[in-house]
N, CA, C and O atoms as CSV, one atom per row, in Angstrom:
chain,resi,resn,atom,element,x,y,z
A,1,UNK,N,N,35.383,12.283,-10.833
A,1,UNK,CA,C,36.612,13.013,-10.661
A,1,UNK,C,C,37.792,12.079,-10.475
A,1,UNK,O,O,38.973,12.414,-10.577
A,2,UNK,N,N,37.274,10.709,-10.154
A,2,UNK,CA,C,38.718,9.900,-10.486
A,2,UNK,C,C,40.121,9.941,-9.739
A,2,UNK,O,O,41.269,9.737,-10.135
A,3,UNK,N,N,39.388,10.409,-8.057
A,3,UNK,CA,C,40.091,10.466,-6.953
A,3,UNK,C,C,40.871,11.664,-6.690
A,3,UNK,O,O,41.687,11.857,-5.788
A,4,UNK,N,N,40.590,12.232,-7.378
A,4,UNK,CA,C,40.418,14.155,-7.260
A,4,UNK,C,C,39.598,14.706,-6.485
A,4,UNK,O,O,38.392,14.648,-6.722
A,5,UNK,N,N,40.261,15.568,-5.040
A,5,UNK,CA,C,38.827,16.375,-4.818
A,5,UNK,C,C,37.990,16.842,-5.375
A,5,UNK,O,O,38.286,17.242,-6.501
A,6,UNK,N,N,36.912,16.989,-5.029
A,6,UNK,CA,C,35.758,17.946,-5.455
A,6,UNK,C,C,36.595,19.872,-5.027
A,6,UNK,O,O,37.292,20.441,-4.188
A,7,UNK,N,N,35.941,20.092,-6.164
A,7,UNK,CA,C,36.526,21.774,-5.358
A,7,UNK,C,C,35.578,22.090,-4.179
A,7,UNK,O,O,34.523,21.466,-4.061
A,8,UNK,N,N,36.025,23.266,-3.112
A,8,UNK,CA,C,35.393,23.695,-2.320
A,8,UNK,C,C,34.005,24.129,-2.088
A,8,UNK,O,O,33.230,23.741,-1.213
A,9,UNK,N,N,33.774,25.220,-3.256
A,9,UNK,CA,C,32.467,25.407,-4.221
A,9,UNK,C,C,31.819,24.407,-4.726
A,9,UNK,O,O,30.597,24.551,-4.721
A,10,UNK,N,N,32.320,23.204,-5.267
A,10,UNK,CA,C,31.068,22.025,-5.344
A,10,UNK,C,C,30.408,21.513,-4.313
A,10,UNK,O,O,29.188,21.374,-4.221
A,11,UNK,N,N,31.643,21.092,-3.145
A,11,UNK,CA,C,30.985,20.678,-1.772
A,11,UNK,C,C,29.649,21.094,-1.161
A,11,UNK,O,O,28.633,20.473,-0.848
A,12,UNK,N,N,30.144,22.793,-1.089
A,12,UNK,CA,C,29.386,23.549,-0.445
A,12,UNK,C,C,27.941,23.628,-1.106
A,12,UNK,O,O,26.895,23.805,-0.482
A,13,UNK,N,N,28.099,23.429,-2.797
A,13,UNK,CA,C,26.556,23.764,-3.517
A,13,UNK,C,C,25.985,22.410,-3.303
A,13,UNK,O,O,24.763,22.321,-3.430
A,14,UNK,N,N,26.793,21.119,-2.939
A,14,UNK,CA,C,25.993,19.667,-2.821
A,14,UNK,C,C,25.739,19.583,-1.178
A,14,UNK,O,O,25.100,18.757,-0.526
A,15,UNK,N,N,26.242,20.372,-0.900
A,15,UNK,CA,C,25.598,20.568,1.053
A,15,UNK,C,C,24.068,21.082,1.267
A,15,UNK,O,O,23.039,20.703,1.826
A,16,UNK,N,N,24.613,22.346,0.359
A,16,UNK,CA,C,23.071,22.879,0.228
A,16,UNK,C,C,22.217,22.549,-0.267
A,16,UNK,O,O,21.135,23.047,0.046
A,17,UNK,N,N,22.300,21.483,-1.346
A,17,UNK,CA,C,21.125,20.752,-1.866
A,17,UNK,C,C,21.083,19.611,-1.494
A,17,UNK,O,O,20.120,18.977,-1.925
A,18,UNK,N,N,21.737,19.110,-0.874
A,18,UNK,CA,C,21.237,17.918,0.636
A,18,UNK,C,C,20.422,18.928,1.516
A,18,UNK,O,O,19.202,18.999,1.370
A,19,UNK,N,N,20.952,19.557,2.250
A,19,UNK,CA,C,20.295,20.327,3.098
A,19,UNK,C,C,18.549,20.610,2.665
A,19,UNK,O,O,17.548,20.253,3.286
A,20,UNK,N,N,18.691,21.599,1.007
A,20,UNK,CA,C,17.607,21.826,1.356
A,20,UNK,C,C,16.597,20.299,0.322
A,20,UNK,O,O,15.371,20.279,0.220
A,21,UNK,N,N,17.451,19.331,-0.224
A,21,UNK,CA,C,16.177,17.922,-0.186
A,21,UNK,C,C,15.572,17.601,1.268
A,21,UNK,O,O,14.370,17.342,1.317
A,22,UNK,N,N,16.409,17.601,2.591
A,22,UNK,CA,C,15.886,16.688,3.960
A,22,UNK,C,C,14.903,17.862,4.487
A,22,UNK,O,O,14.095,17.465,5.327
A,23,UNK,N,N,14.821,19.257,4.142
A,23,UNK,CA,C,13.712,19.972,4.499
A,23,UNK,C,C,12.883,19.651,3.398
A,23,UNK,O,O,11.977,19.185,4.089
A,24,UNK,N,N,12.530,19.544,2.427
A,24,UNK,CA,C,11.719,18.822,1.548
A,24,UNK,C,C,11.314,17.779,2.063
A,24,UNK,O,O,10.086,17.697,2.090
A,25,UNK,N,N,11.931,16.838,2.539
A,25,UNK,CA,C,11.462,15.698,3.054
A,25,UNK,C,C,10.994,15.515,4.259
A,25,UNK,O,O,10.245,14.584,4.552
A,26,UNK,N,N,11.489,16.585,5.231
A,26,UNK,CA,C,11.201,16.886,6.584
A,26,UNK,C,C,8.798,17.254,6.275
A,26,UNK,O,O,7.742,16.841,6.754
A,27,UNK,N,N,9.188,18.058,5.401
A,27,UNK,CA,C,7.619,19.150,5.262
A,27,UNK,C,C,6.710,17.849,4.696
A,27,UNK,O,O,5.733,17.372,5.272
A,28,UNK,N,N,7.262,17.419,3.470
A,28,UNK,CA,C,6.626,15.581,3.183
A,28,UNK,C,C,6.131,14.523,4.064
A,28,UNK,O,O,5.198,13.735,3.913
A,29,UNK,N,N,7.195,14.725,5.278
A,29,UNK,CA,C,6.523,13.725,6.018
A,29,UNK,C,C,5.408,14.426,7.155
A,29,UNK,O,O,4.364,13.992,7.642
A,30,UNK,N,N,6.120,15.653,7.318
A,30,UNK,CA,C,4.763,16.094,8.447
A,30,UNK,C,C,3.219,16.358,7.479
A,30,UNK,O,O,2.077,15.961,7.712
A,31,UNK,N,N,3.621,16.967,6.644
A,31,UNK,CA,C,2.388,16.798,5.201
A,31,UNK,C,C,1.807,15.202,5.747
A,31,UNK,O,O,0.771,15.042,6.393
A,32,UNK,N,N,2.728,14.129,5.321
A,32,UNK,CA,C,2.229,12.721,5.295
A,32,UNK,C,C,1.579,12.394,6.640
A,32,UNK,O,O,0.864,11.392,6.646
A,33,UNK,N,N,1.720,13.118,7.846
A,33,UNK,CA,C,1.226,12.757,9.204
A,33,UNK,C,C,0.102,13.394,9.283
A,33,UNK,O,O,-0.773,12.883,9.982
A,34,UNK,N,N,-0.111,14.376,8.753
A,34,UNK,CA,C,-1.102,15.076,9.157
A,34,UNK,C,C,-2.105,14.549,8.366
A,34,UNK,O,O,-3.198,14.508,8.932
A,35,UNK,N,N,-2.064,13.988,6.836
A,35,UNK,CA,C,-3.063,13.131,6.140
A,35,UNK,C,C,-3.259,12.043,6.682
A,35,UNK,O,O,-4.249,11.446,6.259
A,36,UNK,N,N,-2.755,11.613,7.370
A,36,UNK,CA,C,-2.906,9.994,7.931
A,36,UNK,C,C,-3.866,10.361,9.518
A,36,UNK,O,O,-4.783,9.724,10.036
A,37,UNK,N,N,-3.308,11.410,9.870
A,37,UNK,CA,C,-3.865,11.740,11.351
A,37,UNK,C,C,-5.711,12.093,10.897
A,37,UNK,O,O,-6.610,11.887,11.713
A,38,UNK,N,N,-5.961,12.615,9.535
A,38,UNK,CA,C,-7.084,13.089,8.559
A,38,UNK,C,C,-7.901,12.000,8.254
A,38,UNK,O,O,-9.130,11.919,8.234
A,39,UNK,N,N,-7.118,11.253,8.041
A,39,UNK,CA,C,-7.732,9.561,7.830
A,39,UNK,C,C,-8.138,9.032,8.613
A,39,UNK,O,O,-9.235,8.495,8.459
A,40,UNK,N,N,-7.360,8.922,9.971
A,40,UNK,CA,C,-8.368,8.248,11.347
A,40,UNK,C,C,-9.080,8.911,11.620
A,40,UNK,O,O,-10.048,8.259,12.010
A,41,UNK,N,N,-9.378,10.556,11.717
A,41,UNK,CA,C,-10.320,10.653,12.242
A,41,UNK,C,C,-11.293,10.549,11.327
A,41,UNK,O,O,-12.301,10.992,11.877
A,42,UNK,N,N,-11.587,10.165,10.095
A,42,UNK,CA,C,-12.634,9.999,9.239
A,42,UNK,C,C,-12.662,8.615,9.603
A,42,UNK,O,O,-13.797,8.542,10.073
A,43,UNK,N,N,-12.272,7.705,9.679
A,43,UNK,CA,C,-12.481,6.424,9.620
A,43,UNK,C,C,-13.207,6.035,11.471
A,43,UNK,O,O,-14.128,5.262,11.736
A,44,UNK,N,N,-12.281,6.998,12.570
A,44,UNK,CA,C,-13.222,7.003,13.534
A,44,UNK,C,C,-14.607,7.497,13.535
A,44,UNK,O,O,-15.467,6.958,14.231
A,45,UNK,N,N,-14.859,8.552,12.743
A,45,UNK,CA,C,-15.902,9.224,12.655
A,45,UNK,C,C,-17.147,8.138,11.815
A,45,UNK,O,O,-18.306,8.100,12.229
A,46,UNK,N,N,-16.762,7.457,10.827
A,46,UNK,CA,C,-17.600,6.300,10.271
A,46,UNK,C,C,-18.027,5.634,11.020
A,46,UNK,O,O,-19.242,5.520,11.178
A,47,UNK,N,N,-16.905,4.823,11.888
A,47,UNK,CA,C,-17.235,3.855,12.746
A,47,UNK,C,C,-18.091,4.227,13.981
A,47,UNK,O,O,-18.811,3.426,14.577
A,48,UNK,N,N,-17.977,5.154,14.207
A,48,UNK,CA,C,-19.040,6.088,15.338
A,48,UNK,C,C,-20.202,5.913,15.187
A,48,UNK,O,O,-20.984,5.474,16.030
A,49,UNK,N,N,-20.566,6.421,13.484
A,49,UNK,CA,C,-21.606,6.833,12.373
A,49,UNK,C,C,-22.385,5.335,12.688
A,49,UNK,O,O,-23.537,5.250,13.116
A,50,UNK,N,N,-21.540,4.242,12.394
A,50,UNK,CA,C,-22.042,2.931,11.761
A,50,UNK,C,C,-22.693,1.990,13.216
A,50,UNK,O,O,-23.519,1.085,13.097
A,51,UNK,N,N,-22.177,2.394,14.376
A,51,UNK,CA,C,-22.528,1.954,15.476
A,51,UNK,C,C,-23.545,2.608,16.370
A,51,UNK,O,O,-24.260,2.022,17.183
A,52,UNK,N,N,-23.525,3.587,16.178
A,52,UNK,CA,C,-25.010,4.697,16.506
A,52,UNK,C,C,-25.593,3.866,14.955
A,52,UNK,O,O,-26.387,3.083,15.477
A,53,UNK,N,N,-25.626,3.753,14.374
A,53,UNK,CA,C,-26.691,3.360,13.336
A,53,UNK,C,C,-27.117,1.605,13.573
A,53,UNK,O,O,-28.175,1.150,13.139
A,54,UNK,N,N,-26.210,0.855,14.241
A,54,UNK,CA,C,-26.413,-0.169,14.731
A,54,UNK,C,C,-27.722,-0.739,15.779
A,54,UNK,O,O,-28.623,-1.579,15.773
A,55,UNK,N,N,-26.933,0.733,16.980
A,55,UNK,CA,C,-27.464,0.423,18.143
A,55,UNK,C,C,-29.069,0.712,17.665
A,55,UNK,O,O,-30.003,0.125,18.210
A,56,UNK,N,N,-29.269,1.749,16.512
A,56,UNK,CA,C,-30.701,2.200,16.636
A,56,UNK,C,C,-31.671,1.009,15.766
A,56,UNK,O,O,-32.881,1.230,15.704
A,57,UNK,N,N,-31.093,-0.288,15.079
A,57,UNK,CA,C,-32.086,-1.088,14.345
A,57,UNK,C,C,-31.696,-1.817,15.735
A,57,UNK,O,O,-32.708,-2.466,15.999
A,58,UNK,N,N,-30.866,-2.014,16.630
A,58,UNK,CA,C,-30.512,-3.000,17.783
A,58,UNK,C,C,-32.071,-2.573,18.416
A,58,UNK,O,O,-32.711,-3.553,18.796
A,59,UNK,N,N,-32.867,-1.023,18.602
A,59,UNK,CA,C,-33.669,-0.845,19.836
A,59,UNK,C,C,-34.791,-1.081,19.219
A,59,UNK,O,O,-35.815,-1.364,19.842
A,60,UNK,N,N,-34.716,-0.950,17.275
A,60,UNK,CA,C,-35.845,-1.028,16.801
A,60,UNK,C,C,-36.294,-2.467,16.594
A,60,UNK,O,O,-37.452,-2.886,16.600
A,61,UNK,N,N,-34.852,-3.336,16.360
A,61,UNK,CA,C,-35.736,-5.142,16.460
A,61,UNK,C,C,-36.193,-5.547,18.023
A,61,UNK,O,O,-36.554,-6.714,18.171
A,62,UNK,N,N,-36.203,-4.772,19.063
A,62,UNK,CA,C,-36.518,-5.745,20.302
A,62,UNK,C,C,-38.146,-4.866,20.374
A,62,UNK,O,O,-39.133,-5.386,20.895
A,63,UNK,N,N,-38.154,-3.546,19.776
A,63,UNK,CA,C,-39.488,-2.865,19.751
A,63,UNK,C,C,-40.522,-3.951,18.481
A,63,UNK,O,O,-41.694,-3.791,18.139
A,64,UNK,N,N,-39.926,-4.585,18.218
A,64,UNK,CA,C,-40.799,-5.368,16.803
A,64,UNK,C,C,-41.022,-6.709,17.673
A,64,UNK,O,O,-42.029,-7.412,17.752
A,65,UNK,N,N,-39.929,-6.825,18.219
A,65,UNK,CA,C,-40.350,-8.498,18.819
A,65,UNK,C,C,-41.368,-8.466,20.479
A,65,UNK,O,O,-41.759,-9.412,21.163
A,66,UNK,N,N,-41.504,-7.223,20.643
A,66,UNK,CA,C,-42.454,-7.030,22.013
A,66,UNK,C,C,-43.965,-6.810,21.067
A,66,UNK,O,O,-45.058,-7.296,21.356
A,67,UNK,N,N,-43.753,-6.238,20.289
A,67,UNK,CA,C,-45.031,-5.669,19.473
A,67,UNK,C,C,-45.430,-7.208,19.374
A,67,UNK,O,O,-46.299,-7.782,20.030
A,68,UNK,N,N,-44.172,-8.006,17.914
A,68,UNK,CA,C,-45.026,-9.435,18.381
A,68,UNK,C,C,-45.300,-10.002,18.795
A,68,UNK,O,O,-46.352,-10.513,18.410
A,69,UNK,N,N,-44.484,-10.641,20.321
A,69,UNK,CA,C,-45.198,-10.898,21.432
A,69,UNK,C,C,-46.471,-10.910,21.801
A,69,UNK,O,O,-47.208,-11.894,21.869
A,70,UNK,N,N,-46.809,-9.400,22.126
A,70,UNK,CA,C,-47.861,-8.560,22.805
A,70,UNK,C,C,-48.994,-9.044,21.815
A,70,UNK,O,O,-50.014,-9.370,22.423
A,71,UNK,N,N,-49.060,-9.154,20.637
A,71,UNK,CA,C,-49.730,-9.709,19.111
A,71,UNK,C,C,-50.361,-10.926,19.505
A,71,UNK,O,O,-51.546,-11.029,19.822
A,72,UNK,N,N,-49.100,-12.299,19.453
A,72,UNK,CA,C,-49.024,-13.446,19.895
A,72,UNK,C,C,-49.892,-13.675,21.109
A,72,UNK,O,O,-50.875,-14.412,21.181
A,73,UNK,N,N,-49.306,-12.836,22.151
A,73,UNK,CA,C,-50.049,-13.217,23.209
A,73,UNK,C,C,-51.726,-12.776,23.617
A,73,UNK,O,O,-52.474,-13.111,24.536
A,74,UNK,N,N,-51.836,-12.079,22.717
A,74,UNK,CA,C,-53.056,-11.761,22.843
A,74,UNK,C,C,-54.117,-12.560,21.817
A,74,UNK,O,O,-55.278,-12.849,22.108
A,75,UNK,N,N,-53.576,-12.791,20.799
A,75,UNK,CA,C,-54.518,-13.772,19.823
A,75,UNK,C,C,-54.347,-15.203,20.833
A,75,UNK,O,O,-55.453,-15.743,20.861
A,76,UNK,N,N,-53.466,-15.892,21.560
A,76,UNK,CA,C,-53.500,-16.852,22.058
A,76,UNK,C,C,-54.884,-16.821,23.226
A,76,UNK,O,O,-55.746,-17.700,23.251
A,77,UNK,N,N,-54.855,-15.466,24.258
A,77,UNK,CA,C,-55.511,-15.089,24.543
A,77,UNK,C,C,-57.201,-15.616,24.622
A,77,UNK,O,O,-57.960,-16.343,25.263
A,78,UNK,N,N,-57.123,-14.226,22.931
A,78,UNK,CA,C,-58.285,-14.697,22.310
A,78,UNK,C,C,-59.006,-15.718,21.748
A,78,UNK,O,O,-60.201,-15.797,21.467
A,79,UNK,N,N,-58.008,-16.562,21.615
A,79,UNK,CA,C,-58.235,-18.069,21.149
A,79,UNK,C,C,-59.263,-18.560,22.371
A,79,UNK,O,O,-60.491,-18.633,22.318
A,80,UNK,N,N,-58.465,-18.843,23.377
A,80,UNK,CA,C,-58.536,-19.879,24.738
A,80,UNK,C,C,-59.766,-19.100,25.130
A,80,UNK,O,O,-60.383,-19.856,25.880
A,81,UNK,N,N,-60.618,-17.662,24.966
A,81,UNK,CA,C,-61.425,-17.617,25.715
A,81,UNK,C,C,-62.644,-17.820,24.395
A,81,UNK,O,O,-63.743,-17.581,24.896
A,82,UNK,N,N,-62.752,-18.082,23.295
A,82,UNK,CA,C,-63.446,-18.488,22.038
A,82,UNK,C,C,-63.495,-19.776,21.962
A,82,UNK,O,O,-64.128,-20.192,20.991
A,83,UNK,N,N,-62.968,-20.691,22.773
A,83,UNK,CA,C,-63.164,-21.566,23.050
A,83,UNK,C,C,-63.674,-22.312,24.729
A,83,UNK,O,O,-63.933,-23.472,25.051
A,84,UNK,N,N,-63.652,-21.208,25.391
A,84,UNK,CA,C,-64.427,-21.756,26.487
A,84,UNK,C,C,-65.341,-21.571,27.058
A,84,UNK,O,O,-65.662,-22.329,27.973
């Protein structure tokens, strides 16, 4: 416009379509929070998953190393009295 107002009626129709882009953008970002809020709890929920799955080969290698032990110590055992 070349330092001409805008008429009154343009203002008002570029108000309202500011207005209604930042509610567009307002609903976008709570949209965007609520996917992200969707995401941790899946990613907490893995990590939950993956540490209960940890702890249970954690109870099953000390159940393998008593078994061998108990193995060990008993063929040693059996040794020492096959020999005396």
């Amino acid at each position: 416009m070349d330092g001409q107002m805008a008429p009154k009626g343009k203002k008002n129709d570029d108000k309202a379509e500011c207005e209604q882009r930042w509610l567009l953008l307002e609903e976008r970002q709570t949209r965007l929070i609520a996917d992200v809020s969707d995401i941790k709890r899946a990613v907490n929920f893995l990590i939950k998953g993956f540490e209960n799955h940890l702890e249970h080969h954690r109870k099953l290698a000390w159940a393998l190393l008593f078994t061998a032990l108990s193995a060990l110590s008993t063929l040693i055992v059996s040794l020492i009295l096959k020999f005396v």
